[in-house]
Backbone bond lengths (Angstrom), bond angles and torsions (degrees), N, CA, C in turn:
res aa  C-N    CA-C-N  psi(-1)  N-CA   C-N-CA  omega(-1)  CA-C   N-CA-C  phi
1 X - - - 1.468 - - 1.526 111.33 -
2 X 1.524 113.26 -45.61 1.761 113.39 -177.81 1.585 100.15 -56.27
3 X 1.800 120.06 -45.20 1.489 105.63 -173.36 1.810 116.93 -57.17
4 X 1.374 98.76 -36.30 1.576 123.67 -162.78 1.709 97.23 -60.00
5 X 1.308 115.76 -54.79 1.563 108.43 162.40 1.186 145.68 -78.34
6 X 1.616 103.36 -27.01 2.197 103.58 156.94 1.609 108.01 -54.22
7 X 1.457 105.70 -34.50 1.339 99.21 -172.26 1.549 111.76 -81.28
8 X 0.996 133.40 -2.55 1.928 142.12 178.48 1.160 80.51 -91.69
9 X 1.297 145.22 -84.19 1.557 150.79 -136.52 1.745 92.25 -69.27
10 X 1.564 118.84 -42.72 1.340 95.32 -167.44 1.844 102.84 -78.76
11 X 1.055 120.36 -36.73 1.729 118.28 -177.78 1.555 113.94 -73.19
12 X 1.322 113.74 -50.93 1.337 124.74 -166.99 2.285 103.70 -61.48
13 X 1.320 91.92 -70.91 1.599 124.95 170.99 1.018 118.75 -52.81
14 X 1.601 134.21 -41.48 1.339 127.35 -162.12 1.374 135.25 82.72
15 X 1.531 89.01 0.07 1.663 103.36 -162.32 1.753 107.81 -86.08
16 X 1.170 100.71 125.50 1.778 116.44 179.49 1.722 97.98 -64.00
17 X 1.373 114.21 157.19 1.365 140.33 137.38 1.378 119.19 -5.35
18 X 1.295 137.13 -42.51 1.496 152.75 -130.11 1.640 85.89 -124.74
19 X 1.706 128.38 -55.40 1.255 133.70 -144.42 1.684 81.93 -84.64
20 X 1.350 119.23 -59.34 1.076 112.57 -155.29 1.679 117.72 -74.71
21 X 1.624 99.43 -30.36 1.816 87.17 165.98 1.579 119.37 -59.09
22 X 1.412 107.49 -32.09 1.479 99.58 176.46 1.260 120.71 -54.84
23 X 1.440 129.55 -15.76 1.286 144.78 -140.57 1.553 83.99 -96.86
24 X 1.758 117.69 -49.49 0.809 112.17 -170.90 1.715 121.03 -118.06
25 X 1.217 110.00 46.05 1.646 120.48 -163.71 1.321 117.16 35.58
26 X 1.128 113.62 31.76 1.886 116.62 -177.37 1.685 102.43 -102.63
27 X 1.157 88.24 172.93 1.663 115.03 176.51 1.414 91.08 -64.20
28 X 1.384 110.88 163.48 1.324 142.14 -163.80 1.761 72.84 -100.52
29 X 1.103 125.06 -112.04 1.831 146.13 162.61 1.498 87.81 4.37
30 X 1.619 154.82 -60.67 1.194 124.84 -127.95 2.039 75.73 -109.94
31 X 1.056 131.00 -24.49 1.497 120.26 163.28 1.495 125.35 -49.98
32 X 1.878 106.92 -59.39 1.534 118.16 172.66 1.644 102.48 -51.13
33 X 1.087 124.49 -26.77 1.250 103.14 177.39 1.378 132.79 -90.16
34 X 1.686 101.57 -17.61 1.716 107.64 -162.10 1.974 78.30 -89.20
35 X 1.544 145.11 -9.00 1.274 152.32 -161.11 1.831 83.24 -102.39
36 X 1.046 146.47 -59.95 1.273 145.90 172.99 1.676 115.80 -41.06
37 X 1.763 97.97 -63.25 1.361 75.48 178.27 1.760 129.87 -91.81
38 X 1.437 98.00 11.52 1.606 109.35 174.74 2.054 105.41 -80.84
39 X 0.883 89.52 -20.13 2.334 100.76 177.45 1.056 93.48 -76.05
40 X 1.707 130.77 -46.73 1.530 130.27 -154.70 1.116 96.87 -82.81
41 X 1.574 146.53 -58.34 1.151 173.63 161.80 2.028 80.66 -20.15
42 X 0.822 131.29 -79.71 1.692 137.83 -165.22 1.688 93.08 -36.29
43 X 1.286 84.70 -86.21 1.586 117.34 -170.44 1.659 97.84 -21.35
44 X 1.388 93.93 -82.75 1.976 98.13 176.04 1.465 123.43 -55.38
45 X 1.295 119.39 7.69 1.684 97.54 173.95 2.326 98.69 -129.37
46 X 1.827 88.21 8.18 1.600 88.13 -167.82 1.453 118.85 64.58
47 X 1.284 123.64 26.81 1.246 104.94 -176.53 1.574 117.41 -80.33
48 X 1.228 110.57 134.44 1.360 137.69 167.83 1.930 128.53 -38.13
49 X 0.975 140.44 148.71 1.387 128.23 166.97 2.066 84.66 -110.89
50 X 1.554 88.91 139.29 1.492 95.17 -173.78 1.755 97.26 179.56
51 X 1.601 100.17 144.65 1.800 88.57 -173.86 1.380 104.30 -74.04
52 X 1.643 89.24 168.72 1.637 100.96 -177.37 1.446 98.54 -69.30
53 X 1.478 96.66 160.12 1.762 113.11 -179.99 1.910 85.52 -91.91
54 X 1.519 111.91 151.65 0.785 121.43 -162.98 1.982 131.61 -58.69
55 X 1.806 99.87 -20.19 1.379 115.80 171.05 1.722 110.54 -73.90
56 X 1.399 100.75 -24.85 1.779 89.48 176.86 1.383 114.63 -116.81
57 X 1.669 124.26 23.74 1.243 122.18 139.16 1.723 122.78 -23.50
58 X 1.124 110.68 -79.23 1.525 107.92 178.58 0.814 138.65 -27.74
59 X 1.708 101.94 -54.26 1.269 125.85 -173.75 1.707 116.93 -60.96
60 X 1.557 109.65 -44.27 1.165 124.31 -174.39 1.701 107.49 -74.45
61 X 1.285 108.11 -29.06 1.780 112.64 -162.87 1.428 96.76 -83.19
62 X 1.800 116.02 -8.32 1.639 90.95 176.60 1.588 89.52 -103.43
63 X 1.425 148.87 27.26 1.045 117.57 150.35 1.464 111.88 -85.66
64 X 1.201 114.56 -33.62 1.476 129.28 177.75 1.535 125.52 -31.69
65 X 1.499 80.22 -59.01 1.994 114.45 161.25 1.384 102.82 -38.58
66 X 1.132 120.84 -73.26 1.461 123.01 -164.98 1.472 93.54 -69.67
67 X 1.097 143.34 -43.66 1.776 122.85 -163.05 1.426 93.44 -66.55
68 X 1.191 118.61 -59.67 1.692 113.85 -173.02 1.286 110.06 -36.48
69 X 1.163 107.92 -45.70 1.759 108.73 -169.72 1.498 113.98 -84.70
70 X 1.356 126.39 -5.66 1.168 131.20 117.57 1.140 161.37 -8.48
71 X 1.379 103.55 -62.92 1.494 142.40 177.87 1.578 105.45 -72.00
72 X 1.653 100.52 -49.42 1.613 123.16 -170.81 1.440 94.45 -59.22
73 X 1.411 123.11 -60.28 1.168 135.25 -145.04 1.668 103.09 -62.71
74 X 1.793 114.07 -70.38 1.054 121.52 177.59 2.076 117.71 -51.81
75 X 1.394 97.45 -32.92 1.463 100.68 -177.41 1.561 110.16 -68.48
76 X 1.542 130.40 -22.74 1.458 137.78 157.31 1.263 115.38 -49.62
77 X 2.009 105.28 -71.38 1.194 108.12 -177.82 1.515 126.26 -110.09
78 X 1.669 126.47 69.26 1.264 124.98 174.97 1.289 137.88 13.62
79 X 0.775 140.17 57.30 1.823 146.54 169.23 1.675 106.45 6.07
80 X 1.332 115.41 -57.73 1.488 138.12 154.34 1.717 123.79 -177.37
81 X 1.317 83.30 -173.57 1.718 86.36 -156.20 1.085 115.12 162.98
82 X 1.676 126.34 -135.40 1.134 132.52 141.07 1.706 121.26 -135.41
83 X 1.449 92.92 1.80 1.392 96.97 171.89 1.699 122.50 -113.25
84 X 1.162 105.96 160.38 1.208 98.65 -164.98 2.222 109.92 -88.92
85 X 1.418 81.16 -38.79 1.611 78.85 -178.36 1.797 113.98 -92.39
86 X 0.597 139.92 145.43 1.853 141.35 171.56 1.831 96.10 -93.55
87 X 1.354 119.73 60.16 1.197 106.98 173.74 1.556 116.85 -30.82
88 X 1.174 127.62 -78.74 1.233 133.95 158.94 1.369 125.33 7.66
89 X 1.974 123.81 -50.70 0.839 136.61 172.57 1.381 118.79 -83.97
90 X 1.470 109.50 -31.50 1.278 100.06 -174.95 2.063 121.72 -83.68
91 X 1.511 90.07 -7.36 1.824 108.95 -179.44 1.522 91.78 -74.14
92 X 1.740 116.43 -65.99 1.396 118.39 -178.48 2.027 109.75 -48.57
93 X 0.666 105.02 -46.53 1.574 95.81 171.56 1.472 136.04 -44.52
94 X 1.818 91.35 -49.68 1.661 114.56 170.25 0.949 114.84 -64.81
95 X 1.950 138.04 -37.26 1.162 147.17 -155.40 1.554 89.20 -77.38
96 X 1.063 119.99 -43.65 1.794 136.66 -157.91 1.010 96.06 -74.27
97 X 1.386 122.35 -67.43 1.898 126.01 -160.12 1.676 93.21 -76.27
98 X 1.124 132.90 -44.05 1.404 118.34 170.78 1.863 128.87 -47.19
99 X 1.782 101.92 -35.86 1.485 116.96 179.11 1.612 91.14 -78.05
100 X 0.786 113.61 -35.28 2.165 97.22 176.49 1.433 114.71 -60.34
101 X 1.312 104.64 -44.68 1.480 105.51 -167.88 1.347 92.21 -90.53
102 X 1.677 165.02 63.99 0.761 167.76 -40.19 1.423 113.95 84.36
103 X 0.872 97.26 -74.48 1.765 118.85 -159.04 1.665 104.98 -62.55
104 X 1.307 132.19 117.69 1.300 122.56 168.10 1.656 121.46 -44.69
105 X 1.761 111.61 -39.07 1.100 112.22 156.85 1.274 139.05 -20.25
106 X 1.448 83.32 -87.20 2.231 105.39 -175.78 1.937 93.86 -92.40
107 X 0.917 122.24 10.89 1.786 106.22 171.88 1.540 115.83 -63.38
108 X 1.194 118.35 75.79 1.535 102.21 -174.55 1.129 90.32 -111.45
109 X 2.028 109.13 -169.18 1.426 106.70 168.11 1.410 124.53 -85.41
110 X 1.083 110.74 9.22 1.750 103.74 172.30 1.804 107.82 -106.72
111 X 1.301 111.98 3.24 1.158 112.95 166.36 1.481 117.21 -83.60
112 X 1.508 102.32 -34.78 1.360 108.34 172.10 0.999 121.27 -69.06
113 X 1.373 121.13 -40.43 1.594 117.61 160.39 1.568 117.52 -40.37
114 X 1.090 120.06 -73.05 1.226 120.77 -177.26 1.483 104.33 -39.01
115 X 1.253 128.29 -88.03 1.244 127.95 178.29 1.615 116.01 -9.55
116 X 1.587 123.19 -57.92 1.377 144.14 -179.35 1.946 93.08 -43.24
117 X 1.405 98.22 -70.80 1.329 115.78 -175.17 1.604 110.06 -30.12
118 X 1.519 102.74 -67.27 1.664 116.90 -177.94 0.939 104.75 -45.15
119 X 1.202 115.49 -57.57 1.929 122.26 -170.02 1.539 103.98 -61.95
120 X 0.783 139.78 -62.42 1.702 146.84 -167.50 1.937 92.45 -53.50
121 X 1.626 98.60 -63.86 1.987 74.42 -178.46 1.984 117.39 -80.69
122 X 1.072 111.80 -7.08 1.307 128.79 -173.38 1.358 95.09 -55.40
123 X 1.827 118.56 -46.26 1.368 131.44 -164.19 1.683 107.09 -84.41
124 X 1.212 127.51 2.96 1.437 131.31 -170.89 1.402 104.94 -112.64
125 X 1.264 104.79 -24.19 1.786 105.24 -167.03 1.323 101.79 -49.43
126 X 1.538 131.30 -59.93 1.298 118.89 -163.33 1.968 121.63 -59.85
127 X 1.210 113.88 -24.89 1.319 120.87 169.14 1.615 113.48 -79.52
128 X 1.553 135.78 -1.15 1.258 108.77 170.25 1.145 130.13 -100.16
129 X 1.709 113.63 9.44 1.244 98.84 158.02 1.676 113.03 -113.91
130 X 1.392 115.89 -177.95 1.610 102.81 165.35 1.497 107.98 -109.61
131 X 1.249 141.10 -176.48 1.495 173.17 149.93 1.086 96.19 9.60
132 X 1.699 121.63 -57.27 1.620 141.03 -162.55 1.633 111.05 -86.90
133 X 1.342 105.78 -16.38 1.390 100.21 156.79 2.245 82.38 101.40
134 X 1.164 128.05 11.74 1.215 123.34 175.79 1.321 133.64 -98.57
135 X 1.400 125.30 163.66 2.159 98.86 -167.16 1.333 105.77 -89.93
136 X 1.325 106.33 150.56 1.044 122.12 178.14 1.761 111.48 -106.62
137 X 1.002 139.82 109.85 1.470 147.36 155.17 1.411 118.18 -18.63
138 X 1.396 121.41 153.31 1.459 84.69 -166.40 1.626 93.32 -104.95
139 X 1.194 109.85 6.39 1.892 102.91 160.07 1.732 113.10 -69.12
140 X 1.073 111.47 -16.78 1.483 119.20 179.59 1.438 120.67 -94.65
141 X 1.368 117.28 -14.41 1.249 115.86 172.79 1.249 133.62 -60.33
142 X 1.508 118.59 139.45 1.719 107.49 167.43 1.176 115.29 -94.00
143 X 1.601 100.31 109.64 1.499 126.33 168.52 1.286 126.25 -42.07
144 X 1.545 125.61 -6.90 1.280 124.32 -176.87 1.610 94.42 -115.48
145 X 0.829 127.97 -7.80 1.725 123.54 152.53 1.837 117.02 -68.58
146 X 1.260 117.58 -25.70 1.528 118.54 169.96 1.471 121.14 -65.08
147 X 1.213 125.16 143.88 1.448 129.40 -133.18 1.507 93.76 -100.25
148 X 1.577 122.26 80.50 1.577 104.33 179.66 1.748 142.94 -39.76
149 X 1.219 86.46 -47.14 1.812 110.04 -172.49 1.730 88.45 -55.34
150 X 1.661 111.48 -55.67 1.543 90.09 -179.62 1.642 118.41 -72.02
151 X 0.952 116.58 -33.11 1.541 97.75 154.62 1.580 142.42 -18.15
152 X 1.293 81.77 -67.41 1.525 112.28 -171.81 1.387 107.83 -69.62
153 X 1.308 130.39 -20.24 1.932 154.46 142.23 1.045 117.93 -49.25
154 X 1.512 105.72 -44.97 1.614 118.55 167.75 1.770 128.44 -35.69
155 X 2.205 84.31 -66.10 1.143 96.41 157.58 1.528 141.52 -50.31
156 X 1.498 99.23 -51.39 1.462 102.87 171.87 1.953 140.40 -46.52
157 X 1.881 79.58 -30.87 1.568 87.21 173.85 1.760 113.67 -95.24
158 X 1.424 104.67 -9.87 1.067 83.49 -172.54 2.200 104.10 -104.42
159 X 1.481 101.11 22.67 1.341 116.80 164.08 1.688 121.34 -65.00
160 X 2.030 77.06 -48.24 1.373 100.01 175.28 1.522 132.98 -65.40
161 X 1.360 96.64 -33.73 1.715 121.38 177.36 1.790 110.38 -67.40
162 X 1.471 100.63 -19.14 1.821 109.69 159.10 1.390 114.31 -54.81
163 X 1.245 115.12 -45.34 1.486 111.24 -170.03 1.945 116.77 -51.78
164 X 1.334 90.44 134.81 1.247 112.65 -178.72 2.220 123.68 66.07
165 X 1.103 102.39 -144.31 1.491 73.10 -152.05 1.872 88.39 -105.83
166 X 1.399 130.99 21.74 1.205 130.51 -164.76 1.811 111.05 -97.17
167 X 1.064 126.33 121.89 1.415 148.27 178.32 1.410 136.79 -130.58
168 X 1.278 84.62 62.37 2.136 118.21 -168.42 1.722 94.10 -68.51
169 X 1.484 96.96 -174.73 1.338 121.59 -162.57 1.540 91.97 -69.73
170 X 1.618 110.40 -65.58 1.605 137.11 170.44 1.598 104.00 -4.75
171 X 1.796 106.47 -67.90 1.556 118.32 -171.58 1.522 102.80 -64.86
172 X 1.402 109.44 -44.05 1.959 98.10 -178.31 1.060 121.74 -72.15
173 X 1.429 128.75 -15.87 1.500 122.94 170.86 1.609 102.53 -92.75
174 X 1.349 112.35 -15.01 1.831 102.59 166.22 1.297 109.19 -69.15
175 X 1.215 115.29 -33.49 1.699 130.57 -170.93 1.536 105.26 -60.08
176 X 1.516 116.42 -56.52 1.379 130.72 166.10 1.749 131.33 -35.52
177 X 1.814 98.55 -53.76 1.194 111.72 166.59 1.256 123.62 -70.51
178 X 1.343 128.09 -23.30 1.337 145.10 -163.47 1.459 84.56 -69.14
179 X 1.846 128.60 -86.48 1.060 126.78 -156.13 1.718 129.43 -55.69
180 X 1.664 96.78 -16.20 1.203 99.84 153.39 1.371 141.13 -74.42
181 X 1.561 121.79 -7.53 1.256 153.37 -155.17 1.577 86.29 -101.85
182 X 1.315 107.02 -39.32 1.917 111.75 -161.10 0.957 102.31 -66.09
183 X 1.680 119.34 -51.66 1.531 108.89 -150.72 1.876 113.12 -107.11
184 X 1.311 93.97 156.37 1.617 100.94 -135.60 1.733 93.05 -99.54
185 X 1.464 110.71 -6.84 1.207 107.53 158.59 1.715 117.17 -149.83
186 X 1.393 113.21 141.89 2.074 86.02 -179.58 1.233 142.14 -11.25
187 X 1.932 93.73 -58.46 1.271 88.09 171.55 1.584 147.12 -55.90
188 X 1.449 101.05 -21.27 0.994 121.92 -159.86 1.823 105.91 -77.56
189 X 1.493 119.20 -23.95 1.211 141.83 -173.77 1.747 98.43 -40.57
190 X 1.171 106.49 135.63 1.554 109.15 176.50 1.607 103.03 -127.25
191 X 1.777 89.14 99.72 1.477 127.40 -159.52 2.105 94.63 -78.40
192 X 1.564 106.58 -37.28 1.464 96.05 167.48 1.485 120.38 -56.75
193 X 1.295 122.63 -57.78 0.831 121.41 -162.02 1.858 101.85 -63.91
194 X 1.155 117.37 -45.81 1.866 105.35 179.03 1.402 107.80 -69.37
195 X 0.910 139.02 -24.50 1.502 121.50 149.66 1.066 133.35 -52.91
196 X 1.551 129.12 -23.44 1.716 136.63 169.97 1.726 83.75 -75.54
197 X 1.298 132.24 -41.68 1.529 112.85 -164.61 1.298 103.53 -67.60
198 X 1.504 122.11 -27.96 1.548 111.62 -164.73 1.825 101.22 -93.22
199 X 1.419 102.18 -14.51 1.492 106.80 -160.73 2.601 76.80 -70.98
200 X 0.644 100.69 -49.58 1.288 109.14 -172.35 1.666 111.72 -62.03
201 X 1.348 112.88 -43.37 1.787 122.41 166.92 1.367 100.86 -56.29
202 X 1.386 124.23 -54.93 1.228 104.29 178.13 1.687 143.01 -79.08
203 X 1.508 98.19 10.75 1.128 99.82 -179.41 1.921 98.21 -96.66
204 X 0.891 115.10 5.93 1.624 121.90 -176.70 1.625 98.94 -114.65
205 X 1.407 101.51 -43.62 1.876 94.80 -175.13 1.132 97.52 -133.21
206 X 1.304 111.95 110.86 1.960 111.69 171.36 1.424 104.30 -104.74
207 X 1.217 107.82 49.94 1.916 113.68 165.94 1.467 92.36 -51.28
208 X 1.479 102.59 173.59 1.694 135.25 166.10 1.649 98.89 -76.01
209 X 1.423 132.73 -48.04 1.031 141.76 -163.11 1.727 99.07 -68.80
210 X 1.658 113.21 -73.70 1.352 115.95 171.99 1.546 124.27 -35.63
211 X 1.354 123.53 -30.88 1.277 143.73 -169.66 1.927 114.85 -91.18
212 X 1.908 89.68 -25.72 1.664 91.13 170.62 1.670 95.17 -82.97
213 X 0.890 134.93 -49.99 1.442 143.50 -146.95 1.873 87.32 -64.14
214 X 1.418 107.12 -67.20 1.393 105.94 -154.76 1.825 92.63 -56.62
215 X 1.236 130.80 -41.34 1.734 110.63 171.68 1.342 138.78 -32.88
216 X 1.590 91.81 -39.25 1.679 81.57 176.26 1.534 100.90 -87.00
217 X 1.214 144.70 15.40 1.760 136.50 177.93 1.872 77.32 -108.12
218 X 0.915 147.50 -38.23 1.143 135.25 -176.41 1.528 110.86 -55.95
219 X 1.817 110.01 -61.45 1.613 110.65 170.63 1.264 102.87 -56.63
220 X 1.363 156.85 -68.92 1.001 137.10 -175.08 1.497 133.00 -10.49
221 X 1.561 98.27 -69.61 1.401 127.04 -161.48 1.699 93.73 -88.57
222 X 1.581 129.23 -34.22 1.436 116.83 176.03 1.864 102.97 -109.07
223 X 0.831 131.75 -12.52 1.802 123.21 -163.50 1.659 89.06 116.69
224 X 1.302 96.69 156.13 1.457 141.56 179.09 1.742 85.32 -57.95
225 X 1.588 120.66 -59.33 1.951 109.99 -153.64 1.140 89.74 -70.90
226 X 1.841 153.03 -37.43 0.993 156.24 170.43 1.773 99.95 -24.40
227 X 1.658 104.05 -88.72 1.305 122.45 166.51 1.363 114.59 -9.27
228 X 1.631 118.43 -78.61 1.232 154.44 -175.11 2.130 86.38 -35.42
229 X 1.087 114.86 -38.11 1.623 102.30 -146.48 1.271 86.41 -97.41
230 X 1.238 129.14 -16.39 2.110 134.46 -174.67 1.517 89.81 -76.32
231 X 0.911 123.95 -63.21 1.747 149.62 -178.18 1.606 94.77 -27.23
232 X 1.519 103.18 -77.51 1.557 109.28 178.04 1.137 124.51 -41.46
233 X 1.092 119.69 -48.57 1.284 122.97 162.88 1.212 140.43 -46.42
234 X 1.251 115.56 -2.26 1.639 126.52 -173.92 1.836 101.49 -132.34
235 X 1.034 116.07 4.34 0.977 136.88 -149.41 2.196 93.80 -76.92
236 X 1.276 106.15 -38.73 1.404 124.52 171.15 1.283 123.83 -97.84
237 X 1.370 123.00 9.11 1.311 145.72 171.68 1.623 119.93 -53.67
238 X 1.220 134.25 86.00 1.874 125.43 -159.64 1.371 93.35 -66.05
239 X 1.165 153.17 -47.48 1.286 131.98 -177.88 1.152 121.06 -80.02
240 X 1.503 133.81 22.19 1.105 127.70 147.58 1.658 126.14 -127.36
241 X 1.962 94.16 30.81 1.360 116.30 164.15 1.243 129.80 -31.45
242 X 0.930 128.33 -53.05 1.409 140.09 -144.90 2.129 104.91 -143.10
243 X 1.282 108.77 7.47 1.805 131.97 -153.80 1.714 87.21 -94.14
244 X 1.292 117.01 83.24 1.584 117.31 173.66 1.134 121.24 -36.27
245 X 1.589 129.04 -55.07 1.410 121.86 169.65 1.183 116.21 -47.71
246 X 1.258 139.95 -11.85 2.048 131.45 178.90 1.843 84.52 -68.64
247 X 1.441 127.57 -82.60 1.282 102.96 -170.76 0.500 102.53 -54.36
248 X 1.488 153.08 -74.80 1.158 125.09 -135.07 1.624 126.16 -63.62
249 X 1.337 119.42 -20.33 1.532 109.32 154.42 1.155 124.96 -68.33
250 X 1.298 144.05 -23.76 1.352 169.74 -80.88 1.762 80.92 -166.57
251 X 1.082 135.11 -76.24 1.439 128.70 161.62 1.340 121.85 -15.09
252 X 1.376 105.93 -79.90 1.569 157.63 179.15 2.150 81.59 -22.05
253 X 1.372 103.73 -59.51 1.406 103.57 -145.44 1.377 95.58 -99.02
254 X 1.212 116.58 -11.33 1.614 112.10 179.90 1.160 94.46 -108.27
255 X 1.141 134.72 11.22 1.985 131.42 145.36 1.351 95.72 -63.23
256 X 1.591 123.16 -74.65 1.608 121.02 -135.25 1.661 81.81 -71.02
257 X 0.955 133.76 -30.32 1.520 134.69 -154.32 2.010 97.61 -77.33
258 X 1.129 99.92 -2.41 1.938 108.17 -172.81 1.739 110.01 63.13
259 X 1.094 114.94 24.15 1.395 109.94 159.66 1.784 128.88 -105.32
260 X 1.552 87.92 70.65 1.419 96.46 170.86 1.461 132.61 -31.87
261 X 0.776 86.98 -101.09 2.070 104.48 164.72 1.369 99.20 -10.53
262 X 1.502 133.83 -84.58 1.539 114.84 -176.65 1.777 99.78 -67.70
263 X 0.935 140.07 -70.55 1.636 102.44 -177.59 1.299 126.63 -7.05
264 X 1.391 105.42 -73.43 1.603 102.54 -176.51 1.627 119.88 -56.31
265 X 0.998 111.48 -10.80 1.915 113.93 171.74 1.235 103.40 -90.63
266 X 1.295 136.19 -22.29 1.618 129.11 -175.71 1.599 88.06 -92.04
267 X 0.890 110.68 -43.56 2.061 114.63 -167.90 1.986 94.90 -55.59
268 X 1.542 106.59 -43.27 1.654 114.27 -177.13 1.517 106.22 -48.30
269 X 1.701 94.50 -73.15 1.310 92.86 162.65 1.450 164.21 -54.03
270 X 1.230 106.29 -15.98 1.364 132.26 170.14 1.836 108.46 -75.38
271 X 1.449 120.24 -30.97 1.337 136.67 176.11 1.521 94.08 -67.44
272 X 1.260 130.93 -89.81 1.137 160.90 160.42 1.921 95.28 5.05
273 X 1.313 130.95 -53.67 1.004 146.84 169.91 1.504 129.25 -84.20
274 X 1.211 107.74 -2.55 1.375 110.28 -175.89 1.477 104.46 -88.76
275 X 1.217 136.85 166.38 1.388 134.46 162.60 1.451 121.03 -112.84
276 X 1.851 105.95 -23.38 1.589 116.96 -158.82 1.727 90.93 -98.38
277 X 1.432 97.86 126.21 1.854 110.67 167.76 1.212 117.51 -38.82
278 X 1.262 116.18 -52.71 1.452 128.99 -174.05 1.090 124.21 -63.43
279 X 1.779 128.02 -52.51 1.317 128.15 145.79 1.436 129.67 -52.30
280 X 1.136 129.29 -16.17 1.815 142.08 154.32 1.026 95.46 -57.58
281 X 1.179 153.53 -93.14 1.136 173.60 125.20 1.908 96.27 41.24
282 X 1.386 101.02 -69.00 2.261 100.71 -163.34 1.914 76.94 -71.31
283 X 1.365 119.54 -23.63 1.473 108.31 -163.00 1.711 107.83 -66.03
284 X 1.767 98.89 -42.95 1.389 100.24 -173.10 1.706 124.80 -70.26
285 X 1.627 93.44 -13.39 1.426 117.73 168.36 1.339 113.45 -33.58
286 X 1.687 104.21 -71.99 1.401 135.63 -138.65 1.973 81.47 -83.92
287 X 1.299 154.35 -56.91 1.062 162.93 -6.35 1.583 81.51 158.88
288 X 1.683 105.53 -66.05 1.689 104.27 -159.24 1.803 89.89 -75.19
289 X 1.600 115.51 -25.73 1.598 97.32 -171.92 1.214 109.00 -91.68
290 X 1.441 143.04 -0.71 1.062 154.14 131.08 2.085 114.16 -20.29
291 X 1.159 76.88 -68.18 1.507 82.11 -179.14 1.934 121.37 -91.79
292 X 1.451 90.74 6.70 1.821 93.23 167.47 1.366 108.24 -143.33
293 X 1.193 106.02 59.13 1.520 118.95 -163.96 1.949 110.62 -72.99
């Protein structure tokens, strides 16, 4: 299945070696290769592009699932560049996860999730940057630039994504986006409740990645030193060696906490690791007020 989707993302997507290990905290080298021998693998057995016969529908629509969400993922957050969003990628994603949940075929409920998902950040893109082309946070965003009607689509599919008794990864990160979709100003964000979603994501996926994310809903919902101690903990994590967001939350929380001085060394480092212009850039932000606090 991992070859079955580097290989969608690299033909379908466009996406190099580099984009897609990030996708999946892997080596750049141990992707080009599992993409090498998935071409060779074609080539030598002749296999065909042709729809699935109807018993391996499933099977095939959850690799599918994951490339889309793929697509979504990197088209949010740029691999590198100088921009932060890949509009481009993230429309082609929506068009896709919307034609699944469409289809009497592939309409299931984890299609609908996805779809929910797309739509909920699909509707933010235009508020994260400003005028100058720079990121905007999403505590900083203007909320009346977010695209309601898709919102409000959001909801609808992910009404649909209720049906029956299934509650995948797909639905908890729709669940996640949803409450951000709700509230009509930061403050308003109900930081408990996305912490029961992650307290629940992680009992299905206890990645390094899932485990950075749920910290900052942890500082939220307990204080920044709360945060600060989830943080530490991942802190020796090999796949999130070299993973810019670890400092950079790790910054993030030893700012509000008034410890400058190490801020600005996690903020160094977090630069140092980044690849995308745009996030260098909100990074070098955080970095100069770090050190003139």
């Amino acid at each position: 299945r991992e070859a079955r989707v580097a290989l969608m993302l690299n033909a379908v997507a466009g996406f190099a070696a580099a984009e897609i290990a990030r996708l999946g905290l892997e080596s750049e080298s141990t992707v080009a290769q599992r993409l090498v021998r998935a071409k060779a693998k074609l080539r030598e057995a002749s296999i065909r592009l042709e729809t699935p016969r109807e018993g391996e529908l499933a099977e095939r629509l959850e690799g599918v699932l994951d490339a889309v969400y793929g697509m979504l993922t990197e088209g949010l957050s740029a691999h590198r560049g100088e921009e932060l969003v890949r509009a481009d990628v993230v429309r082609a994603a929506l068009r896709l996860a919307l034609e699944l949940a469409r289809d009497p075929r592939t309409a299931t409920p984890r299609s609908h999730a996805l779809a929910a998902l797309a739509l909920f950040h699909a509707a933010r893109v235009p508020a994260r940057t400003d005028p100058a082309g720079g990121t905007l946070l999403l505590e900083e965003q203007d909320r009346s630039r977010w695209d309601r009607r898709m919102i409000a689509f959001g909801f609808a599919q992910l009404s649909q994504a209720a049906s029956g008794d299934e509650l995948s990864e797909l639905h908890i990160e729709a669940g996640i986006a949803s409450q951000h979709a709700l509230a009509q100003t930061w403050a308003d964000t109900d930081w408990q409740a996305i912490l029961g979603w992650y307290d629940l994501l992680a009992k299905r996926n206890a990645s390094p990645v899932v485990r950075l994310n749920r910290a900052v809903a942890v500082a939220k919902v307990h204080g920044a030193s709360a945060g600060l101690r989830e943080v530490e903990r991942l802190l020796d994590e090999p796949a999130l060696a070299t993973f810019h967001l670890l400092p950079a939350v790790h910054g993030e929380l030893l700012t509000q906490l008034g410890r400058h001085a190490e801020a600005a060394q996690r903020f160094a480092k977090a630069i140092e690791f980044c690849r995308s212009g745009a996030e260098r850039a909100l990074l070098e932000r955080k970095l100069a007020r770090a050190l003139a606090p």
